[in-house]
C-alpha positions in Angstrom: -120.5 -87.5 -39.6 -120.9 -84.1 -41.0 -118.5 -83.3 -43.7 -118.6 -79.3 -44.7 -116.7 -78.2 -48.1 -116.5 -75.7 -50.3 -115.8 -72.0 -50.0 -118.8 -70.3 -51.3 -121.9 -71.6 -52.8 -123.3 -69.4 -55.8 -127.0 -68.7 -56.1 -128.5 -66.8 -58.7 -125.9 -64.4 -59.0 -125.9 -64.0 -55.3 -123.1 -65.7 -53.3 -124.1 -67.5 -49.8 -121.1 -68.8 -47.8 -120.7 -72.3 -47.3 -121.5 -74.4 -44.5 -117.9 -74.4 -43.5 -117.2 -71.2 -43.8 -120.0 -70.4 -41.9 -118.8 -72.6 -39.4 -115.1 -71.8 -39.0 -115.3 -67.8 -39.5 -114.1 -66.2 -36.2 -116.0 -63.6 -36.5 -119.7 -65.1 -37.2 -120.6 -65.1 -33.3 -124.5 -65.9 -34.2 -126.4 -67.6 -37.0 -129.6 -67.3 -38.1 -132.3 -70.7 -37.7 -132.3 -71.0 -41.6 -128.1 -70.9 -41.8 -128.7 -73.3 -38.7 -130.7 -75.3 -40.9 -128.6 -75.6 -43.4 -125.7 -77.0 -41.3 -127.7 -79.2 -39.7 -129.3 -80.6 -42.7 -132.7 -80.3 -41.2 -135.9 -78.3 -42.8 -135.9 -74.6 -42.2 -139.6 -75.6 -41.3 -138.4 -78.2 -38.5 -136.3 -75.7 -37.0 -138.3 -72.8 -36.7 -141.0 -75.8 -34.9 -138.2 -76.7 -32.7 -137.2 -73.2 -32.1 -140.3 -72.0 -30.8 -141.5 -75.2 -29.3 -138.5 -76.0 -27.0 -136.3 -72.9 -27.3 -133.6 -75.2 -28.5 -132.6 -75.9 -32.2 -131.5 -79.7 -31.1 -130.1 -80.2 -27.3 -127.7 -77.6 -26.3 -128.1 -75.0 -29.0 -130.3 -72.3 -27.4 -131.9 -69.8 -29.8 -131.2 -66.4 -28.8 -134.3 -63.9 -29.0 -133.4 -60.3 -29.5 -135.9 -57.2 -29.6 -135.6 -54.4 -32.0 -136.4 -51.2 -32.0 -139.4 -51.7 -34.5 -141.0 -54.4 -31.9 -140.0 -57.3 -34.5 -137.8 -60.0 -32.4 -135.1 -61.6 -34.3 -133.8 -65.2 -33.2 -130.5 -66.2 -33.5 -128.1 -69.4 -33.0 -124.9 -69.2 -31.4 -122.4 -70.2 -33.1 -120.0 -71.6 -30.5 -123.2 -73.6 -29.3 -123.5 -75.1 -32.3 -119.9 -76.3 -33.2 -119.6 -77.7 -29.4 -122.9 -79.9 -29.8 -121.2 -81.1 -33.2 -117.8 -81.7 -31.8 -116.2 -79.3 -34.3 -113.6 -77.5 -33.2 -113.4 -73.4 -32.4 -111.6 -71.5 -35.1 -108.6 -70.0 -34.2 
């Protein structure tokens, strides 16, 4: 069971959202593999493995590679992807 709380986590004097409001904001469309980490629970180490062996962060979460205009790719997580393999709902 995953069980998300809080609204912002405060670190340093910097705030990071929380897990569930990373989750449930309508308007976060992709992740990065360290946010998708986090929500997972899992080593930013394991994913970045799992990322670059299988493409995949677990089964049916697909990171996203984009190219910038520098020649450095940037991966992402999508998201919906990762709500739908943890049967959490889509914000409304």
């Amino acid at each position: 069971m995953i069980v998300l709380s809080g609204a912002m986590n405060t670190t340093k004097g910097h705030e990071k959202p929380s897990l569930r409001a990373i989750l449930t904001d309508p308007n976060r469309i992709t992740i990065t593999i360290t946010e998708a980490a986090d929500v997972l629970g899992i080593a930013r180490t394991t994913a970045f493995h799992a990322a670059a062996t299988t493409g995949q962060i677990i089964a049916g979460v697909p990171v996203i590679r984009i190219s910038t205009r520098s020649n450095r790719e940037r991966r992402v997580v999508s998201t919906a992807h990762l709500r739908a393999a943890l049967g959490i709902a889509e914000p409304s």
